[in-house]
N, C-alpha and C positions, 0 to 999 in steps of 0.2 A: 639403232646400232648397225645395221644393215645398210642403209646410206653412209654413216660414217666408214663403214670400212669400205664400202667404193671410191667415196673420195680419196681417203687414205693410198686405196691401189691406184687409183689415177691419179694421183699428184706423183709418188713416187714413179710410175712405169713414165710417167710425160718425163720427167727430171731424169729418169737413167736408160732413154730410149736409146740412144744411139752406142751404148755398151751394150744393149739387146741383141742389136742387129751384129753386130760383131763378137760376140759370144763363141766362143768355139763349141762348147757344148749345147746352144742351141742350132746351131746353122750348120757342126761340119761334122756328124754324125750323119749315122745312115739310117735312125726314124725317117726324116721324112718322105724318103723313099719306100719304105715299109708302108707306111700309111696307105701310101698311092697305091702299091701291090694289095696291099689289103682291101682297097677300096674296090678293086678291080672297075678302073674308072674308065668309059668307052669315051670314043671322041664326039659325041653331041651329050655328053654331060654336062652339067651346071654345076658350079660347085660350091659352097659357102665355106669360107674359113672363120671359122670365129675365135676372136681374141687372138688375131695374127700374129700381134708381139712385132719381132721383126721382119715376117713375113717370109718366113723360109718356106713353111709346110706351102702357102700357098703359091712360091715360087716351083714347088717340087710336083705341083698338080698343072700348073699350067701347062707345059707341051703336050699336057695326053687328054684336055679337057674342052672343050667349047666355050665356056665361062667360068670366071673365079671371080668370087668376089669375098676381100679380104674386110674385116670387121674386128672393131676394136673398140673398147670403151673411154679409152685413152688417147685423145687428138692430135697429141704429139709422138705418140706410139705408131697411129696410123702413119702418119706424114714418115716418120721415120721408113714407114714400112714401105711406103709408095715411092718415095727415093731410091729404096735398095732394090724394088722392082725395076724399076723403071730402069736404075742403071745394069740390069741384068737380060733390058730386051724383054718383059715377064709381061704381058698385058693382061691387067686389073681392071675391077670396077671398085670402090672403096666406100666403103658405109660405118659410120660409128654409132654404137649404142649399146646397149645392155645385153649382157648372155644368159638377161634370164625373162626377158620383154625384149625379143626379136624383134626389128622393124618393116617383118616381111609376110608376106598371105602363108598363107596354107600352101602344101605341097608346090614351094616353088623352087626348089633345088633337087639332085637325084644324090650328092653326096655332100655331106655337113662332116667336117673335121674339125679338132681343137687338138693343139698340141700345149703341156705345162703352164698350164693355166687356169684350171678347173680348182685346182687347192687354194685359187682367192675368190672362192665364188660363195658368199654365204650361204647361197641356197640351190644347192648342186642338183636336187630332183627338181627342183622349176627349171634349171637348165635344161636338164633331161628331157623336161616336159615341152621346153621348147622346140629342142631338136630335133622331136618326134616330130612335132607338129609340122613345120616349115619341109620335112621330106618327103616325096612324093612314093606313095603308095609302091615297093620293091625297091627305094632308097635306102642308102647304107650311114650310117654312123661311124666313123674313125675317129679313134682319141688314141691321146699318149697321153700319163699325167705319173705323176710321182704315185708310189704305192706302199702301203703299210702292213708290216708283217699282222697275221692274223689275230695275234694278241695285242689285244685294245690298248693294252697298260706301254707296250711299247709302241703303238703308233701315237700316242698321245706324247709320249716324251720327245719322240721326232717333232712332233708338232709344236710344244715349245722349245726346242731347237733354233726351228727353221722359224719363228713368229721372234727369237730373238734377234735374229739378221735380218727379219722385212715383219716389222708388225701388219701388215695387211694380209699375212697368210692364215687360213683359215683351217684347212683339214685335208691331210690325205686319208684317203680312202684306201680299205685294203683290197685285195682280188677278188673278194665276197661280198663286197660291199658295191663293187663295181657292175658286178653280174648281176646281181640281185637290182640295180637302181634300170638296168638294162632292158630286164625283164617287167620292173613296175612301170616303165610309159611303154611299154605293149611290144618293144625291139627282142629281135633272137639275140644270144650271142654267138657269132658264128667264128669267130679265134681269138686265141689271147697267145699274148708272147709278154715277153720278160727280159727288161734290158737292164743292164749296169755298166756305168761314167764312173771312172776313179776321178775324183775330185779334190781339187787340190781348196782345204779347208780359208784358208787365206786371202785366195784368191776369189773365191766366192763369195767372199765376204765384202771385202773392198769392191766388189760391183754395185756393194747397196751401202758403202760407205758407213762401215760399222763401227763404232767407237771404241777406242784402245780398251774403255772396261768390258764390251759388251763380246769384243774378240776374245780377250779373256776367258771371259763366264762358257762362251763357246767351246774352247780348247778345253775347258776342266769338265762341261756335259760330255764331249766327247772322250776324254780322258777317264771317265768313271762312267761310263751307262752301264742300263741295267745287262742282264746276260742274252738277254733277248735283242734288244737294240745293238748288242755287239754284231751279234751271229750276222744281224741282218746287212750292216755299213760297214762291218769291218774295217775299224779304223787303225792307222798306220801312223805313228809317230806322233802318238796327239801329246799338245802342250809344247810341240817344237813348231817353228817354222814352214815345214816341213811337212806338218802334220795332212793328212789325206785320208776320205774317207769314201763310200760309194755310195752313190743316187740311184734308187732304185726305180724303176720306172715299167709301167702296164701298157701294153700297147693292146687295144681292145676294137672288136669289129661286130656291130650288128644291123639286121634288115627290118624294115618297115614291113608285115605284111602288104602283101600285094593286093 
């Protein structure tokens, strides 16, 4: 099950890379510059991006780092991603492989980042347990990923939401669940912040090429969630065109003891 849903994520992320990289809501947002303030990254830092996607977060760490190196499980995802560096002047090193079987020693980075891409990870604490591993001893962790209201009944209903417009989505996690996976591979957490994207339902859809019934079934989950899953997306015009709702997203910071 666990290899089918990576294939699953890398056949699709390979097939809808270059909607990635032009993404407004991943690339013209101001996470990935939070990240990098979060990380508080010095200039003989090392940096590992993992699951780059289209390589914005590790566009956003290059000017203040000594090396980045952007990773991705998805070959056409990379490539995508090394174009958009490249034509941005961004100097990379690029490595593909698993974010949960890193292809790297022990403490060889000082900061490891992932931005929205952690909810297709089947196994989000082997992540964890990687990123621990590959930081060098007062190395920091930055992540952004989607986040679930504290009640389990409604982040599970987001979750079949969002697994109807990309079957390779797995779980978000909520702010508790975040902290707590932070604190099980041995990291502090040292800040959390809280974003929200008014998101235009439609259109995020058709980036993963949704089927007329599946758009549908979309607009009417949104259109009738429960009162918990309101509060949280606040949805706006659902079953129109029109319709919009918010992404809520954890931006989270912790240290490797020293």
């Amino acid at each position: 099950m666990t290899d089918d849903i990576k294939s699953l994520s890398t056949g699709r992320f390979n097939r809808f890379a270059e909607r990635y990289v032009n993404a407004a809501q991943l690339g013209g947002t101001d996470e990935p510059r939070a990240l990098v303030e979060m990380a508080r990254v010095a200039p003989t830092d090392r940096v590992l991006d993992i699951a780059t996607g289209g390589g914005h977060t590790a566009l956003a760490f290059a000017p203040h780092a000594a090396a980045v190196c952007a990773h991705d499980l998805a070959l056409g995802m990379l490539n995508a991603a090394r174009i958009y560096l490249d034509s941005k002047g961004a100097p990379a090193s690029y490595v593909a492989g698993d974010a949960e079987s890193l292809p790297f020693a022990d403490s060889s980075f000082d900061i490891v980042s992932c931005r929205i891409a952690q909810h297709h990870f089947p196994d989000v604490f082997r992540f964890m347990q990687e990123c621990a591993r590959v930081l060098r001893p007062g190395g920091r962790l930055v992540q952004q990923d989607q986040v679930a209201p504290d009640e389990d009944r409604a982040g599970r209903y987001l979750d079949s939401f969002e697994r109807l417009r990309d079957p390779s989505h797995v779980r978000v996690n909520s702010e508790a669940e975040w902290r707590g996976l932070y604190l099980d591979v041995g990291l502090s957490v040292d800040e959390v912040r809280i974003a929200r994207h008014r998101t235009s339902l439609v259109a995020w859809a058709e980036r993963q090429d949704v089927s007329p019934e599946s758009l549908e079934h979309l607009q009417i989950m949104m259109a009738r969630p429960p009162d918990a899953v309101r509060a949280w997306v606040r949805p706006e015009a659902a079953g129109t065109p029109d319709a919009k709702f918010d992404h809520v997203y954890i931006l989270i910071s912790g240290t490797k003891p020293a």
